[in-house]
N, C-alpha and C positions, 0 to 999 in steps of 0.2 A: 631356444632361448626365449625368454618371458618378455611378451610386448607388453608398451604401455600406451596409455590412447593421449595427447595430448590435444588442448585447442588453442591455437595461437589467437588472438582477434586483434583486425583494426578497428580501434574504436572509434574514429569518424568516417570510416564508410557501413559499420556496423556487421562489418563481414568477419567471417572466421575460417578458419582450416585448421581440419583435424591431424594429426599427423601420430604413425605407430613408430616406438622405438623402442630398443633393447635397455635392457639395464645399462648397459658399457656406456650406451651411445646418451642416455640421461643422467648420465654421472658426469659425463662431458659437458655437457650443456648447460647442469646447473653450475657447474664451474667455470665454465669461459662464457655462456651465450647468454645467461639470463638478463645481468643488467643490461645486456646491450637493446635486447629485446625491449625490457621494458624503459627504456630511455625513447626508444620510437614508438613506442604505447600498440606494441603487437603483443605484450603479453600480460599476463593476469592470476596471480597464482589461484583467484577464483574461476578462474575460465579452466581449468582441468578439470572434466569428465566423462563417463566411461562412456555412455552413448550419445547420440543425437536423439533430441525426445520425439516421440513417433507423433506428436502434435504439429511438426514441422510436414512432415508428409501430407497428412490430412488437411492442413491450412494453407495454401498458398497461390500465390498468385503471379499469373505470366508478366505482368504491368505494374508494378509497385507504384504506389501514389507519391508522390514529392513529397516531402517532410512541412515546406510553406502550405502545398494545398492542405493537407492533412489537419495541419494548424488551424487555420481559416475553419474547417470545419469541425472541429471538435470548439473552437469558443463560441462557435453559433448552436451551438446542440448541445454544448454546459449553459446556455444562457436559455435555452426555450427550456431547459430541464429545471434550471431554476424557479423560471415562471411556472410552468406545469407544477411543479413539484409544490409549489407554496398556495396554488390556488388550490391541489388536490386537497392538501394539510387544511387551509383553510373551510374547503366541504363538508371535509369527513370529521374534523375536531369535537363538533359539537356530537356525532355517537359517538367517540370511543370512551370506553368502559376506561378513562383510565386511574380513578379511585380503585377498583378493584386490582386493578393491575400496581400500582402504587403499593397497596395493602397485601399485595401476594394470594387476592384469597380469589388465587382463579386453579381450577381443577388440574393436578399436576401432571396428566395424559393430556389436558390440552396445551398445558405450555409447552409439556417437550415437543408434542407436535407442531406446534409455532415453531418451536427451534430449530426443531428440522427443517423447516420451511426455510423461513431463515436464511437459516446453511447454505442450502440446494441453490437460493437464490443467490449468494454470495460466488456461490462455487460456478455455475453455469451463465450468469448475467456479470457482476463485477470483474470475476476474475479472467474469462474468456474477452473481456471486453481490450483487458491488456492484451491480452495473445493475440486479439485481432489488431488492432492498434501496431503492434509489433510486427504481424506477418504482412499487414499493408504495405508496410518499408521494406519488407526486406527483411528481417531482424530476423534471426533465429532465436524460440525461447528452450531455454534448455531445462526449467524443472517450473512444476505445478505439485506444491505443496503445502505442509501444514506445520507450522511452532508456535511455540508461546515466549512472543514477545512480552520483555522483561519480568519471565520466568512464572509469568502469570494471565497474560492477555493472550488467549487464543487467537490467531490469525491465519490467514491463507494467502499467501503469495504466489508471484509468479517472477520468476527468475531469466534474465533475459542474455542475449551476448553483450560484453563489457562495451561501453559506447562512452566517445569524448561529444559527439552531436548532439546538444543542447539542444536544440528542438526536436529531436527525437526522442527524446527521451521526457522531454514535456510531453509529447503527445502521447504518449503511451500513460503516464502518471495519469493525465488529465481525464484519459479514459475510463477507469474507474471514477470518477466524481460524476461525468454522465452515467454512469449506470448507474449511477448509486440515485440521482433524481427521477429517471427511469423507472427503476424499483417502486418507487414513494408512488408515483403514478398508480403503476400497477394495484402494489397494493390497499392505495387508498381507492381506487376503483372496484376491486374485489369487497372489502369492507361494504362501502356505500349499498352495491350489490347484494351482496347476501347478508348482510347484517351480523355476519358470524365472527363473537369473541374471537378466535382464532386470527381471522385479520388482523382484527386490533392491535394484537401483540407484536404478532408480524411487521407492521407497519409502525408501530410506536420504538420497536428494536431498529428497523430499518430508519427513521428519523432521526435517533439515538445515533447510528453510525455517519448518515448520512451529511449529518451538522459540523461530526466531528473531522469527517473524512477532510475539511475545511480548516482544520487548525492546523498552524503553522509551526506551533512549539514541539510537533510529533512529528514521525517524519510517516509523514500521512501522504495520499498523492498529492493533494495541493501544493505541500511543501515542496515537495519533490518537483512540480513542474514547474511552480513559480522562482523557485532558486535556482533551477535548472536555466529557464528563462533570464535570469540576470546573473548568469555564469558564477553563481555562492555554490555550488552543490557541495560545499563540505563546509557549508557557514555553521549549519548545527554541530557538526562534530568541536571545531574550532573554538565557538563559543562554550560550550559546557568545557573543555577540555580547560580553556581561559578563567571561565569561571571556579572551575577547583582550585585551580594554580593562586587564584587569586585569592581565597580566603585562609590559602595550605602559605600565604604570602612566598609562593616560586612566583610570581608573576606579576606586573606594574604596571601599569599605564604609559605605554612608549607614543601610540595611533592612537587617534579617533575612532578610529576602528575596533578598538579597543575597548570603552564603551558601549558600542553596539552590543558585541559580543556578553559583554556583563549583564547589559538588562535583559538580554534574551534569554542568559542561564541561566536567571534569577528568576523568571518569570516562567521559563520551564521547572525548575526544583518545587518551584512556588502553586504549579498545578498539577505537581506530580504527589506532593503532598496532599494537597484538597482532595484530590482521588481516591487514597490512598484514605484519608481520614473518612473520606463520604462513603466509600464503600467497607468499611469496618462498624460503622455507624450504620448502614441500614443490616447488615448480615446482624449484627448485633439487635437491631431491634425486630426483625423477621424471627430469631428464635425468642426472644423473646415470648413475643406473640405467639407462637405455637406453644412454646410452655404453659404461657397461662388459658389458651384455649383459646 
């Protein structure tokens, strides 16, 4: 008979157990066992998956660090990353090329190459930053991968066991925004160093992200650890969900709470628009400029 792999988790000690069962025996379970399950938050119908990712093997550690120390050290190392980061910005500003980079008329084997860069660093520095963040605790992450958020933003995640512990789950967000100042480091020090357009781009995409990774109307890491931190972690969903209801009039002003939630999805729709216009507008004026030479 055909097994199936399950993972139950508790989400405040951030632990999980896998468990194989037959069809009969999951036919059961989703009929009598599941609410009960997830009334005690042991289950997740995103926690079902076929294996354990082999990054758990590779990463881990006999002594897991406490989720307060953890804390304490990731806001002193986003705060020297900040300072770093802005005096590197500050060094290297006056070389970068970024007229030409503005105007696209930079050679298109070197921007892919930039992009590549990029990536690699996205992919090896930002994203392993979460997996270590996560294996410090304890945490199991169960996938390292790539979508395109809102059907259009390429991005790379990392995917972890379902957790109610608010601080850990900030510290892992928050982990990405250090590497992301980290990065700017780096590559504002490579630039100053060899002088080479390459950097530039490199380091003007990585500022690009790095600024953004800081906005709260996305659900960016900041977002993510600072709501995490004052126990909203579904303030985003709630508001925009508020704010449809509200203008579809299913929805009235009962809370003050209620309010929050409107400026916020108002001032999200409000920059998702600007985006949405600003990059239609320069794709727009990029061919242009190639048509006419």
């Amino acid at each position: 008979m055909k097994q199936i792999e399950f993972f139950l988790s508790d989400r405040e000690a951030c632990k999980g157990y896998y468990i194989h069962l037959n069809n009969n025996t999951v036919e059961s379970l989703t009929e009598n066992r599941i609410e009960s399950l997830a009334a005690l938050g042991l289950y997740d119908n995103e926690a079902i998956y076929k294996k354990p990712h082999f990054i758990n093997r590779i990463i881990k550690f006999s002594n897991p660090i406490s989720e307060k120390t953890l804390f304490t050290i990731s806001i002193l190392l986003m705060l020297f990353g900040i300072l770093g980061a802005t005096l590197s910005i500050w060094n290297s500003w006056p070389m970068i090329e970024i007229n030409g980079i503005a105007n696209f008329n930079v050679d298109g084997f070197v921007f892919i190459k930039s992009m590549l860069i990029f990536l690699m660093g996205i992919i090896s520095v930002h994203e392993m930053a979460h997996v270590l963040s996560a294996r410090l605790q304890n945490i199991e992450v169960f996938t390292i991968s790539f979508k395109l958020k809102y059907y259009f933003i390429p991005i790379f995640y990392v995917k972890i066991v379902p957790t109610g512990n608010n601080l850990k789950r900030a510290n892992i967000a928050f982990a990405g925004n250090v590497a992301d100042s980290f990065l700017i480091i780096i590559y504002s020090s490579m630039f100053i160093v060899t002088g080479d357009l390459i950097w530039s781009i490199v380091l003007t995409l990585q500022i690009i992200m790095g600024v953004f990774n800081y906005n709260i109307l996305f659900p960016t890491d900041f977002y993510i650890g600072f709501f995490s931190l004052i126990k909203k972690t579904d303030f985003r969903v709630q508001s925009i969900n508020f704010t449809n209801h509200f203008f579809t009039r299913r929805s009235a002003f009962h809370k003050k709470i209620h309010l929050y939630y409107l400026i916020y999805g108002i001032l999200f729709y409000g920059m998702f628009i600007l985006f949405l216009v600003t990059t239609g507008l320069n794709i727009t004026y990029w061919i242009i400029r190639g048509v006419n030479g």
